[in-house]
C-alpha positions as CSV (number, residue, x, y, z in Angstrom):
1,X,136.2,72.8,82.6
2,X,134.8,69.3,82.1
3,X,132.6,68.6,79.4
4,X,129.3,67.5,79.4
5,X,128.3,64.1,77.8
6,X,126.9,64.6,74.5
7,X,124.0,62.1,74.2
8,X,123.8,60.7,70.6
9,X,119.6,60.9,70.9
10,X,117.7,63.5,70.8
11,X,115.5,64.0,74.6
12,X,112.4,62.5,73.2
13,X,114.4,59.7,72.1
14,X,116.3,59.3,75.5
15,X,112.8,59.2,77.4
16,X,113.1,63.0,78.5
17,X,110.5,65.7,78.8
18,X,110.4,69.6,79.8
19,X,108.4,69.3,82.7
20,X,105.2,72.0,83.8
21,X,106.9,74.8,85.5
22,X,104.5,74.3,88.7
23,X,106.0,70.5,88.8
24,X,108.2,70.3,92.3
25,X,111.7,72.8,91.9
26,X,114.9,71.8,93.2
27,X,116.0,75.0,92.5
28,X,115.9,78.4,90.2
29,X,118.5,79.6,88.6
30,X,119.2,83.5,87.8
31,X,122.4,85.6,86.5
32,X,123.1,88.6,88.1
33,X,122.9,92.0,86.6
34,X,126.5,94.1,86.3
35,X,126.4,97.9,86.1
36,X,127.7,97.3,82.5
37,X,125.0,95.8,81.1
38,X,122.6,97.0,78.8
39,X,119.3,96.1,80.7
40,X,119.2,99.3,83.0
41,X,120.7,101.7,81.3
42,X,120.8,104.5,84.2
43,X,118.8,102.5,86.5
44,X,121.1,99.7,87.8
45,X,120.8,101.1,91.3
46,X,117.5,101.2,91.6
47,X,116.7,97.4,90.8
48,X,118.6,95.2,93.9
49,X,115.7,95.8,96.4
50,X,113.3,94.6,93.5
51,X,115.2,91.9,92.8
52,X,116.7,90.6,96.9
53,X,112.6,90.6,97.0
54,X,112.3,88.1,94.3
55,X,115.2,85.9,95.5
56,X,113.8,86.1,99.2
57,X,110.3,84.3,98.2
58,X,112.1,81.9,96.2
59,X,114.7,81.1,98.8
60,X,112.2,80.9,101.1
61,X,110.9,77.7,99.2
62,X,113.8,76.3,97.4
63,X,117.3,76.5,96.6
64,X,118.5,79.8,94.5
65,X,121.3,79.5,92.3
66,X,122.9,82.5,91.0
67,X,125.5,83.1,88.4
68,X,127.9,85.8,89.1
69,X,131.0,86.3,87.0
70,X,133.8,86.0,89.9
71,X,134.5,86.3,94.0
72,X,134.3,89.7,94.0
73,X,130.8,90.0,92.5
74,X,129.9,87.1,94.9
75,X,130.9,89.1,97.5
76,X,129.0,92.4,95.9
77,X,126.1,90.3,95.4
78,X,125.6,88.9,98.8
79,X,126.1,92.4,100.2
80,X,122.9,93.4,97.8
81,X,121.0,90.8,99.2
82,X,121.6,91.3,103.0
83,X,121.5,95.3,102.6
84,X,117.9,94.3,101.4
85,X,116.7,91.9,104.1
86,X,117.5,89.1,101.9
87,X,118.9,85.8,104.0
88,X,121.2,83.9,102.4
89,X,120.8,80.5,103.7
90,X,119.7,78.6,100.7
91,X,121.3,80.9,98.6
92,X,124.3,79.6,96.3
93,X,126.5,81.1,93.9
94,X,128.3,79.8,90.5
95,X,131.4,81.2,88.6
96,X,129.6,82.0,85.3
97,X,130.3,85.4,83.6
98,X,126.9,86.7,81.3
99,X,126.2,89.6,79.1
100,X,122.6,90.7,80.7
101,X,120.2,88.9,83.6
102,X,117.6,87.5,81.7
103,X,118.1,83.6,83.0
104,X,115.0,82.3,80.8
105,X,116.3,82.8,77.9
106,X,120.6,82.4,78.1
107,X,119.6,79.4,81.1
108,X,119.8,75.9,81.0
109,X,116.3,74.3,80.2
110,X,116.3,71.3,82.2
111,X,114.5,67.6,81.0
112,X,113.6,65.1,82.7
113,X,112.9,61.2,82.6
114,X,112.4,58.3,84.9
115,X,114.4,55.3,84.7
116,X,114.2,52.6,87.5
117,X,111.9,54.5,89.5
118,X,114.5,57.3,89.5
119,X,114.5,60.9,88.2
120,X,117.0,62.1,86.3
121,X,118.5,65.5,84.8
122,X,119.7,66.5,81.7
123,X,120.2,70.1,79.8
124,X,119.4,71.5,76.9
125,X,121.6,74.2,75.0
126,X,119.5,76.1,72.9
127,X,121.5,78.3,71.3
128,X,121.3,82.4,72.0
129,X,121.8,85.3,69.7
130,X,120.1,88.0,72.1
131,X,116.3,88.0,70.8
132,X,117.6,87.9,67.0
133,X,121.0,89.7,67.1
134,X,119.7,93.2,69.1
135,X,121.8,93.2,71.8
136,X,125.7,91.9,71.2
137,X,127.8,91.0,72.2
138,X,126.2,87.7,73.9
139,X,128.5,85.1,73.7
140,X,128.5,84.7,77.4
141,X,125.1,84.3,78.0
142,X,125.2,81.5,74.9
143,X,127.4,79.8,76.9
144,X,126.0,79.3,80.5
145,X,123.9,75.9,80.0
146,X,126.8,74.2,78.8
147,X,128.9,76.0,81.5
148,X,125.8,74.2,83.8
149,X,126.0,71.0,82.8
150,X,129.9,70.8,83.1
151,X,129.6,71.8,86.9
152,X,126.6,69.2,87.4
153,X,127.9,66.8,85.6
154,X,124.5,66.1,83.6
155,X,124.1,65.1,79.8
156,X,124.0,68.2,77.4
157,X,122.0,68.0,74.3
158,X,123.0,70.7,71.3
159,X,120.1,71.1,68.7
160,X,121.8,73.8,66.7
161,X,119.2,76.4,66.6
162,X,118.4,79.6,68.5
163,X,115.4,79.0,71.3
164,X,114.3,81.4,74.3
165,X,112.6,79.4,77.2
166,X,110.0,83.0,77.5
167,X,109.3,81.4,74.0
168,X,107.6,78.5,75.1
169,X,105.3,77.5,77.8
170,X,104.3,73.5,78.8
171,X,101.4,72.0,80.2
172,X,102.6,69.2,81.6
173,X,101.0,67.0,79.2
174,X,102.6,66.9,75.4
175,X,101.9,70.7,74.3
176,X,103.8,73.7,74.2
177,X,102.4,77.1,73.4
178,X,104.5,79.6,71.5
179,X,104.0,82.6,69.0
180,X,104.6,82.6,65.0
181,X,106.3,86.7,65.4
182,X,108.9,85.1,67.8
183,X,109.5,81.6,66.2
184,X,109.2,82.4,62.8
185,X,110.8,85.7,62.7
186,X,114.1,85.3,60.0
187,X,116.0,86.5,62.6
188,X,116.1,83.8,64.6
189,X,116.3,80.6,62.5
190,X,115.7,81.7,58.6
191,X,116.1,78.2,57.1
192,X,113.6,76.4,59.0
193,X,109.8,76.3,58.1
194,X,106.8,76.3,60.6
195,X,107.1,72.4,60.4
196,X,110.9,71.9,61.1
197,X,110.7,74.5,64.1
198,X,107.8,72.1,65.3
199,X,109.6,69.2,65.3
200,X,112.6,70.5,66.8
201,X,110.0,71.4,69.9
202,X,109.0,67.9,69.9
203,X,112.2,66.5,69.6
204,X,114.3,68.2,72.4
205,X,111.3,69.3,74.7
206,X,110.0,65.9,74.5
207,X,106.4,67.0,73.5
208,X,104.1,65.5,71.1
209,X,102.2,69.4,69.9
210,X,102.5,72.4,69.5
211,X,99.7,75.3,69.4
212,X,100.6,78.8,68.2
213,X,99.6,82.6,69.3
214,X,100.5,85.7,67.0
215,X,101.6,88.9,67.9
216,X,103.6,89.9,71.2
217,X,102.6,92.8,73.3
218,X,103.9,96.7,72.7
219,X,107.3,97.6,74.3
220,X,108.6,93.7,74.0
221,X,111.6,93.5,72.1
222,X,111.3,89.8,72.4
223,X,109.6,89.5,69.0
224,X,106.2,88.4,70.8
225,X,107.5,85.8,73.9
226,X,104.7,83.9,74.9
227,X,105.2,84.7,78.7
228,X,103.9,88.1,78.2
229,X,101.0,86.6,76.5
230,X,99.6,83.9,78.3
231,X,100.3,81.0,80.2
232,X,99.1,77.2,81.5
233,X,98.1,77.2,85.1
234,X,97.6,73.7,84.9
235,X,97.5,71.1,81.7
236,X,93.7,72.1,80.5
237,X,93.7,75.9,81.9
238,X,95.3,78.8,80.3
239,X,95.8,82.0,81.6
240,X,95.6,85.2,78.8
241,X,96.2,89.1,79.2
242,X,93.3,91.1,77.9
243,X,93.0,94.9,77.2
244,X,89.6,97.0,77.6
245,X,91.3,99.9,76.3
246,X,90.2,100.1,72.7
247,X,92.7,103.1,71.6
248,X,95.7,100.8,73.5
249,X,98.2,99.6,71.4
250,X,97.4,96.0,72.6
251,X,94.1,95.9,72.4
252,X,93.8,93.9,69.2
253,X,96.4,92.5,69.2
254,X,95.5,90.6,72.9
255,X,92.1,90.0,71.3
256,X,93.4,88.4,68.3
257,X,95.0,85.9,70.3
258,X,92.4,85.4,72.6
259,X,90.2,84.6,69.5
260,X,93.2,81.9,68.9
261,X,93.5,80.7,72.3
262,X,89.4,80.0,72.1
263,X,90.0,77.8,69.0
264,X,93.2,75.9,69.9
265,X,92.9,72.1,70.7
266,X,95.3,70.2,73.2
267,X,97.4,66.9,72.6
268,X,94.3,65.1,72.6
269,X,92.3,67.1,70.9
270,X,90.3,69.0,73.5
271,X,89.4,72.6,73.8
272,X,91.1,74.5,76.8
273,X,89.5,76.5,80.0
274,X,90.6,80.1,79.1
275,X,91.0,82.4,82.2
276,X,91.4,86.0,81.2
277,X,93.1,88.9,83.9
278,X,93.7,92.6,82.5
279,X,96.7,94.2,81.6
280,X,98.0,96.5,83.8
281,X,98.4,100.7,83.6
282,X,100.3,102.0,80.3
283,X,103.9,102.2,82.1
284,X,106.3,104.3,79.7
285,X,109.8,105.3,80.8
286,X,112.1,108.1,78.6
287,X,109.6,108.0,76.1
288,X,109.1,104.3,75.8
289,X,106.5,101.7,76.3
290,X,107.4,99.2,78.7
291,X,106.3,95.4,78.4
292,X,104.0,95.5,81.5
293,X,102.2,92.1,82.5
294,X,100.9,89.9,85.3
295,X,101.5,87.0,82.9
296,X,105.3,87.4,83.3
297,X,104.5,85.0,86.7
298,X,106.5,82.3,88.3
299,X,105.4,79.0,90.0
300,X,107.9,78.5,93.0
301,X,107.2,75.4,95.2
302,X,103.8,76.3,97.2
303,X,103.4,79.6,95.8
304,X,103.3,82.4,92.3
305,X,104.8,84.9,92.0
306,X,103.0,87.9,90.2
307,X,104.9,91.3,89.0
308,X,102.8,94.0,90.1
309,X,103.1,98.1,89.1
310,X,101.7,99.9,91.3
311,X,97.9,99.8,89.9
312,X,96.1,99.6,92.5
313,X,93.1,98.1,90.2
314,X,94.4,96.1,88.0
315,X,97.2,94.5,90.6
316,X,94.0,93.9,93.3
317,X,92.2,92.0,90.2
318,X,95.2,90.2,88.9
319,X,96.2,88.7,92.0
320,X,92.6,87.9,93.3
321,X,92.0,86.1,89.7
322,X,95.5,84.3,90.3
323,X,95.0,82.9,93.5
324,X,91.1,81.9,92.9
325,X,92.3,79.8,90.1
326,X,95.3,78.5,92.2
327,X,93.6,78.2,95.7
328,X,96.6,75.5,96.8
329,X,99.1,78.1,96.3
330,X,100.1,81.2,97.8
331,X,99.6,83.6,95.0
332,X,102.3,86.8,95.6
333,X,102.6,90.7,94.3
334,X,106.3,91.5,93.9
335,X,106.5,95.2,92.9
336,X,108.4,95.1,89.3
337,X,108.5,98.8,88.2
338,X,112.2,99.0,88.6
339,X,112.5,95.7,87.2
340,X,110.1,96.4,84.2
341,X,112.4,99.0,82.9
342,X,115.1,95.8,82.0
343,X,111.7,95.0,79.8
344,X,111.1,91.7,81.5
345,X,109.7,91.0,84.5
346,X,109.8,88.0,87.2
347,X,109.7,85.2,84.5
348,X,111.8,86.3,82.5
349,X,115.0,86.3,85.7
350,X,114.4,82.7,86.0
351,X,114.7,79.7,85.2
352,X,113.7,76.4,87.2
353,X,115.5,73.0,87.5
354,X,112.9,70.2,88.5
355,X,112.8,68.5,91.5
């Protein structure tokens, strides 16, 4: 395998930037689940028509690239797909063994800057212990943005600490959003204080502020990712999950950070627009609370992509809410009960590379 340049700058240094996720897509990347992972445990058969429904909106727009451990599981893997209605014509696949699926967090995150009227790519290795050591082993999934930028031959920057992209969420414009129980939990990075974590944001996001949420929703074993939380639509909007149900396990916490969100500032200082859309049905599953949320989204070129759980309700309301804030984009239910039992949904497979 041919190594990556190692650039002696950090990305902000270099000129780069982690683009808005509704910014044009070359391409999304996902890794494919095996039988032997932990994600499904007794479900793995259940979740290919779920997830050849995913690729085949995304395909439909832009390239999908997806990391398979060999031939054979290329092979397996394109069967899935075409059993399921899936065409495969913009659909590529890469040699790179993983632990689990969960592509926004193991993934490469992708920068970006223009030099000589000319965009051009770079990765970021965060590096991955498996939501603070829960799940080994996960030295495959560690690997895979390096293993990336070998194959594209891009420059690889290493900042030595753990990061999950479903951490973070960018509006386009110098901030990122994230949550104290994720970032600052010990078991993640223990040596680094509130301040050094920000800077390290800064430095190989290429953003110039960071605003912070609290607590993560029930069932996520994320530590509180901000993708189950709440989102930017666009650089000044921000889109929140809210719970009516006072005896829910969320419902204070989603409050509390919708207090938060109504106090938080931007890059320059200015208050955001705060769109709220409900939480869906309680889904639980053997006895456990599943992570259930429309927030979990995914711009693709032209369109979103929404998990939905079969609440009639709450998915009708969702959606509408969606697509009246985002009336240049197709705004699309994919049904993620299957999915939802992996405890992540639609954002959480994926992970974009910029156009």
């Amino acid at each position: 395998m041919t190594r990556a340049k190692l650039p002696r700058k950090t990305p902000a240094q270099a000129g780069y930037s982690f683009p808005p996720e509704w910014a044009p897509h070359a391409a999304t990347w996902l890794s494919w689940p095996r039988p032997e992972g932990i994600s499904f445990p007794d479900g793995y058969h259940t979740i290919a028509p779920n997830l050849a429904n995913i690729v085949r909106e995304i395909a439909a727009r832009e390239r999908v690239e997806i990391n398979v451990p060999n031939e054979n599981w290329e092979r397996i893997v394109r069967g899935q797909l075409t059993d399921n209605g899936c065409p495969l014509r913009h659909v590529y696949f890469h040699y790179i063994k993983t632990n689990e699926c969960w592509c926004r967090d193991h993934g490469p995150a992708f920068v970006v800057r223009t030099a000589r009227a000319k965009k051009r790519l770079a990765i970021v290795d965060w590096g991955f212990n498996a939501w603070g050591g829960k799940y080994p082993p996960y030295d495959d999934d560690d690997a895979v943005p390096t293993r990336i930028a070998a194959e594209k031959k891009l420059p690889l920057f290493l900042p030595g600490i753990v990061m999950e992209g479903g951490a973070v969420d960018f509006n386009g414009r110098g901030t990122v959003l994230t949550t104290e129980s994720c970032l600052l939990n010990p078991n993640r990075n223990p040596t680094l204080s509130k301040k050094k974590i920000e800077n390290f944001l800064k430095a190989y996001y290429g953003q110039l502020h960071v605003c912070w949420l609290g607590d993560g929703i029930a069932g996520d074993d994320t530590d509180g990712h901000v993708d189950d939380l709440a989102r930017f639509i666009d650089p000044h909007t921000i889109v929140t999950a809210v719970e009516q149900d006072k005896h829910d396990a969320n419902f204070r916490v989603l409050r509390e950070n919708l207090r938060r969100l109504e106090l938080l500032r931007d890059q320059d200082g200015r208050p955001f627009r705060i769109v709220t859309i409900p939480m869906p049905r309680t889904i639980v599953r053997d006895g456990q609370r599943l992570p259930a949320t429309y927030v979990n989204f995914y711009f693709v070129n032209g369109a979103l992509l929404v998990p939905t759980y079969r609440d009639k309700r709450n998915d009708r309301k969702a959606l509408e809410t969606l697509q009246t804030q985002l009336p240049r984009r197709r705004v699309i239910g994919i049904d993620c009960i299957e999915l939802i039992w992996g405890l992540g949904a639609i954002h959480c497979l994926t992970q974009q590379q910029p156009r």
